[in-house]
C-alpha positions in Angstrom: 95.7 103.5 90.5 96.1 104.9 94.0 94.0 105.3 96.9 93.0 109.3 96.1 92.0 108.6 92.7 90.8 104.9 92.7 86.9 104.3 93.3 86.5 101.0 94.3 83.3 99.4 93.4 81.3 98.1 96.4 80.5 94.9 96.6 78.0 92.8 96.3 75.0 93.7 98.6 76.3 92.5 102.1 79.6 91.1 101.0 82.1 92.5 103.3 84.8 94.4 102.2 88.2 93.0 101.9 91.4 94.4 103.8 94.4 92.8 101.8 98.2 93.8 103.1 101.0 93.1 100.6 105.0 92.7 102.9 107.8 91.8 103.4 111.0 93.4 103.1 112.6 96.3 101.2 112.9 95.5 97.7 110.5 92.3 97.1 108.0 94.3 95.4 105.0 95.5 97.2 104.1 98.5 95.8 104.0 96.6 92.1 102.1 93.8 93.3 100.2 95.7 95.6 99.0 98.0 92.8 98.5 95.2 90.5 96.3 92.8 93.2 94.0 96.4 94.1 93.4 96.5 90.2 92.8 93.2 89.8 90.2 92.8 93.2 88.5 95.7 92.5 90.3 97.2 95.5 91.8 100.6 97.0 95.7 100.5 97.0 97.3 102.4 100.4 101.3 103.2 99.5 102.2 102.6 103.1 105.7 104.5 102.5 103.7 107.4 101.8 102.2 107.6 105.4 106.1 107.3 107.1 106.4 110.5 109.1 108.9 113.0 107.6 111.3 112.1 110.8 111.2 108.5 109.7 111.9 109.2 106.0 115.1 111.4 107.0 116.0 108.6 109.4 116.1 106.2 106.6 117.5 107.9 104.2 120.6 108.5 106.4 120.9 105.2 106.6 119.3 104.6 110.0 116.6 101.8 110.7 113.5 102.4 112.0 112.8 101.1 115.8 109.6 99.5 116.7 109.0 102.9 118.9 109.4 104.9 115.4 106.7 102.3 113.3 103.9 102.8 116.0 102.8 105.8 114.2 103.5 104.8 110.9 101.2 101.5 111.1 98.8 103.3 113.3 98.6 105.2 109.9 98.5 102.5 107.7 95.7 100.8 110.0 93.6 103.5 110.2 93.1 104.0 106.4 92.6 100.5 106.1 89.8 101.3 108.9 88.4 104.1 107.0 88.5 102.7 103.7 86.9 98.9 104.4 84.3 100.8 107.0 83.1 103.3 103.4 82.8 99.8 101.9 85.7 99.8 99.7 88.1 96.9 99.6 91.9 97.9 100.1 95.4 96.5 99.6 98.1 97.9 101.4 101.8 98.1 100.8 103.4 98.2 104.3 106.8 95.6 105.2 104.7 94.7 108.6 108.1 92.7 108.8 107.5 91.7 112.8 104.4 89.8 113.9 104.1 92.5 116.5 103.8 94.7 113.4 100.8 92.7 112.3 98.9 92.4 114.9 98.9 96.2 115.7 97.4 96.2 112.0 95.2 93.7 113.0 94.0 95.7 115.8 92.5 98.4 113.1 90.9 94.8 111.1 91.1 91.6 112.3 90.4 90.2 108.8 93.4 91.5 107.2 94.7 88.9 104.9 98.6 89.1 104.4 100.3 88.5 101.3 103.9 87.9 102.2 106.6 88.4 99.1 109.4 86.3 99.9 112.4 87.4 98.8 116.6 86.5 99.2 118.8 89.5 100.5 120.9 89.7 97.4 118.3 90.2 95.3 116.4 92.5 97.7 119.5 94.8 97.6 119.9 94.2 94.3 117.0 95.7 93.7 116.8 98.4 96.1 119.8 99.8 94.8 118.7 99.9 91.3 115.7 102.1 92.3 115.7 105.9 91.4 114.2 108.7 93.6 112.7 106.4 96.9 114.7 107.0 100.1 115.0 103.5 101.7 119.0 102.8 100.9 120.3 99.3 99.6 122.4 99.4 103.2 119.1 99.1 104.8 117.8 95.6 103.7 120.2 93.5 105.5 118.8 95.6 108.8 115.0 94.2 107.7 116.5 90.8 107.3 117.6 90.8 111.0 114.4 91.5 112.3 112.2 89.7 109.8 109.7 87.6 110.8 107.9 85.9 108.1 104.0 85.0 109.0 102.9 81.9 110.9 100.9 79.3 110.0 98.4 80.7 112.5 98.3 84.1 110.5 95.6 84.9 107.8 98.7 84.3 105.0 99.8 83.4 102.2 103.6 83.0 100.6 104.2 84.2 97.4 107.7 84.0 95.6 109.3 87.4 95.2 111.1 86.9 92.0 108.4 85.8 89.7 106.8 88.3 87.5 104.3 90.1 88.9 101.8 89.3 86.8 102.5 85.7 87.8 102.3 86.3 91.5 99.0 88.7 91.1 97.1 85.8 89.2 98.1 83.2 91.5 97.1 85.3 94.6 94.0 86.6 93.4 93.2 82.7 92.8 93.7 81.7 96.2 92.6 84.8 97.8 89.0 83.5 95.9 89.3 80.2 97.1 89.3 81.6 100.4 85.9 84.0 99.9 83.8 80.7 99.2 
């Protein structure tokens, strides 16, 4: 399910509609838990690699990391069809790394309610993992760069933690439970 061909039931009459962002760094999984959460929530699911700029994809896949200069655009992007999306009525999840607070509050400019799921992750396994993937251009030589600028959400930030290396299933059911917890 993706955000062209989903159709997100609306909610109940004047329930709001939920804005749900799935990060962290390269490699921890937020495209499959992202995709698996929308499902399960009834939701939209935005592939925030799909809205880099074709500059930023050719950066990365040389090897280059982004600057915070080069992500304006891309989470202006990402922001704005959250924007869109919610403001149709439709609840969305979003895959985007939103690694930097900064990051996330330039989301949260779009939706102030945007509840962040954050997939923590170890740097071996990250690269691990982002080595083993076919056909995506975000190199394995690139996760230690996310590392060094990571900064995981504070307790002040609509967050929650979730363990990277579970199955997904797993981390899905446990967020979707909380997430629930929160809506009463």
């Amino acid at each position: 399910m993706d955000e062209k061909t989903a159709q997100a039931p609306m909610g109940a009459t004047g329930s709001v509609p939920r804005a749900i962002v799935v990060m962290g760094v390269a490699g921890c999984g937020k495209s499959a838990v992202g995709k698996a959460l929308a499902a399960e929530e009834g939701a939209v699911f935005v592939e925030g690699d799909r809205l880099h700029p074709p500059e930023n994809v050719a950066r990365m896949a040389s090897g280059e990391p982004l600057t915070d200069q080069l992500r304006e655009g891309w989470l202006d992007a990402i922001g704005e069809r959250i924007a869109d999306l919610t403001g149709s009525g439709q609840s969305v999840v979003a895959a985007c790394s939103a690694l930097k607070r900064s990051y996330r509050d330039r989301l949260r400019g779009f939706r102030r309610d945007i509840d962040f799921i954050y997939l923590k992750i170890d740097p071996a396994t990250a690269k691990q993992r982002v080595a083993s993937r076919k056909g995506h251009f975000m190199p394995a030589s690139l996760v230690e760069s996310q590392f060094a600028i990571l900064e995981p959400p504070g307790a002040d930030e609509r967050a929650l933690t979730a363990d990277a290396t579970l199955p997904v299933a797993e981390i899905v059911t446990a967020v979707a439970s909380l997430l629930a917890g929160a809506k009463s």
